[in-house]
C-alpha atoms as one frame of an Amber mdcrd trajectory, in Angstrom:
protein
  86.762 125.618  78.545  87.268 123.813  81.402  89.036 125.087  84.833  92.006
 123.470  86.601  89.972 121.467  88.906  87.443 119.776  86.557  90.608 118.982
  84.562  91.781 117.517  87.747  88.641 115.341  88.275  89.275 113.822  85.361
  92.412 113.311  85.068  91.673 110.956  88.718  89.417 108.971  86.571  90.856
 105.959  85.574  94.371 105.667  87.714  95.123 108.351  84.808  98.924 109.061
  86.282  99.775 105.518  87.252  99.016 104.492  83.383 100.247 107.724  81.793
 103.864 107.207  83.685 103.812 103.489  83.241 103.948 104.568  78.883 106.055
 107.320  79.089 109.421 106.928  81.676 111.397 104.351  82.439 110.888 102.451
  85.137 111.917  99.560  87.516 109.250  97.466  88.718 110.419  95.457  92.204
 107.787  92.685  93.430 107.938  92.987  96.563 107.797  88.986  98.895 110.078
  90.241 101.895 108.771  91.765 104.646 111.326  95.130 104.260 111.406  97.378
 100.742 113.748 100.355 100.934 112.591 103.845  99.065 115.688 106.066  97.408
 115.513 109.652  97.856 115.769 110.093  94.203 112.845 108.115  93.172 109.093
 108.443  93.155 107.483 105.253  94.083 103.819 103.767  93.558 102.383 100.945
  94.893 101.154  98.892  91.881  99.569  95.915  94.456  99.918  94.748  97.954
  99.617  96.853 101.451 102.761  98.390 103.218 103.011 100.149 106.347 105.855
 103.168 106.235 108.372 102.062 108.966 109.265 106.024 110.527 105.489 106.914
 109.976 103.567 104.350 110.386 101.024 105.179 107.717  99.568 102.589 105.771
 100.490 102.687 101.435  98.426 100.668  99.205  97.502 100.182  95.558  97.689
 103.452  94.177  99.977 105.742  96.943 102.859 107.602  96.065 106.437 107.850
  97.831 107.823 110.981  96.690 111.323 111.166  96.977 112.082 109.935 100.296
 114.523 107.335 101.586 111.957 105.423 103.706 111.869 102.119 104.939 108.341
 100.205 104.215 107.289  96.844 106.004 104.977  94.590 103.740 101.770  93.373
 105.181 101.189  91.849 101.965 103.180  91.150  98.814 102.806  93.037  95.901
 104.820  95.177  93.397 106.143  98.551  93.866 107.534 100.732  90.856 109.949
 103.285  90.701 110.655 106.334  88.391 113.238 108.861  88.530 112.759 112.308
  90.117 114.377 114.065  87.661 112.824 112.354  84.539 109.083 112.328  86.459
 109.256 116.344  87.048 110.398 117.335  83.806 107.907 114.971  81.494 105.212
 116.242  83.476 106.312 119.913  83.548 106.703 119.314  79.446 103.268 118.159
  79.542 102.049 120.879  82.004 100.370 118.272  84.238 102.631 118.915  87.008
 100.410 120.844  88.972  98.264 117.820  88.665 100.587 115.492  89.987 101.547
 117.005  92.755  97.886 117.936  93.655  97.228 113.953  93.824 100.101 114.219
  96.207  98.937 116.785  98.810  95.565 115.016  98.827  97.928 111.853  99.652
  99.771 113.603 102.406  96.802 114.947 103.795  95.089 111.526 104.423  98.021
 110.244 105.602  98.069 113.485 108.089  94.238 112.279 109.013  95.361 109.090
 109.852  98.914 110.344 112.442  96.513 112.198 113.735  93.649 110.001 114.409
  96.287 107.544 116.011  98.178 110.278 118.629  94.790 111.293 119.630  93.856
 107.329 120.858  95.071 105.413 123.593  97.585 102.723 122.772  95.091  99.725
 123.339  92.579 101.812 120.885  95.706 102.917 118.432  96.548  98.822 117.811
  92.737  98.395 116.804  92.593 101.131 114.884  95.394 100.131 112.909  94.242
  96.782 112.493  91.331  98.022 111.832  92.529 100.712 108.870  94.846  97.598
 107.465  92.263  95.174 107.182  90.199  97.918 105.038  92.696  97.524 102.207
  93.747  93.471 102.928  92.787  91.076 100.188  91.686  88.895 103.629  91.674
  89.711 107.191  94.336  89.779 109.434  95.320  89.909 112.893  97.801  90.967
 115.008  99.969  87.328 115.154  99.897  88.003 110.892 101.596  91.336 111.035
 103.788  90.183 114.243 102.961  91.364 117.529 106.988  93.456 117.781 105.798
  95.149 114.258 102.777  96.156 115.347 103.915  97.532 118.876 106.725  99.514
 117.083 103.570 100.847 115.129 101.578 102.047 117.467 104.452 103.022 119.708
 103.194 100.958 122.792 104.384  97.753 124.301 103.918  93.915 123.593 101.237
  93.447 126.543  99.315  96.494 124.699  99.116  94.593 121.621  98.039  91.322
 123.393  95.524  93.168 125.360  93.797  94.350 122.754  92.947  91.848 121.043
């Protein structure tokens, strides 16, 4: 018999929720070309494609990441496709199929990178927090981008430090 977290490996095997939600609820899939995609409190959201940056946290979501029912304003770096499911109808499939635990397991292991990475940035200067960002964005970009791609105002509002920051470091 196997325990709760070698269940849990594999059930991260093979984008096992993404796929498994994608069959089973209803959904509305939003491709995303603006630069600003608003979250509803009432939805869970996962990036299908593309690279966003979360406006009020300034955490990078890409292929894969979950918003979990938050009304939260996300910038695109790149387009792509977000989907949405509702709260209500997510929680209560999953608690049918007892794989609730599961889900919101992948979730804290979200939140806790994206803790990692607030953290990593307070703990820089500002000149170090606009590389590091750069540097974290252009991790997950499809090609590499610079400052003048994002917008110079975006990514000063992101790392919370002013224009000549930005310019300065790169």
């Amino acid at each position: 018999m196997m325990n709760f977290f070698e269940f849990h490996e594999n059930i991260l095997k093979d984008d096992f929720f993404e796929k498994y939600l994608d069959d089973k609820l209803s959904k509305k899939n939003n491709k995303i070309i603006s630069k600003v995609y608003y979250t509803d409190k009432n939805k869970v959201a996962i990036i299908k494609s593309g690279l966003f940056i979360c406006e009020r946290q300034s955490i990078i979501l890409k292929k894969g990441d979950y918003i979990y029912n938050q009304d939260t304003e996300l910038i695109a770096i790149e387009s792509g496709e977000i989907q949405e499911f509702n709260v209500i109808e997510l929680v209560s499939l999953l608690e049918k199929e007892e794989l609730l635990s599961n889900f919101y397991l992948v979730l804290v292991n979200q939140y806790y990178k994206r803790i990692h990475f607030l953290k990593s940035m307070v703990s820089f200067s500002s000149r170090d927090r606009v590389k590091f960002l750069l540097e974290r964005i252009n991790i997950h970009a499809s090609n590499e981008l610079d400052i003048y791609d994002i917008g110079v105002r975006q990514v000063a509002r992101f790392c919370n430090c002013s224009l000549n920051t930005v310019k300065k470091a790169m």
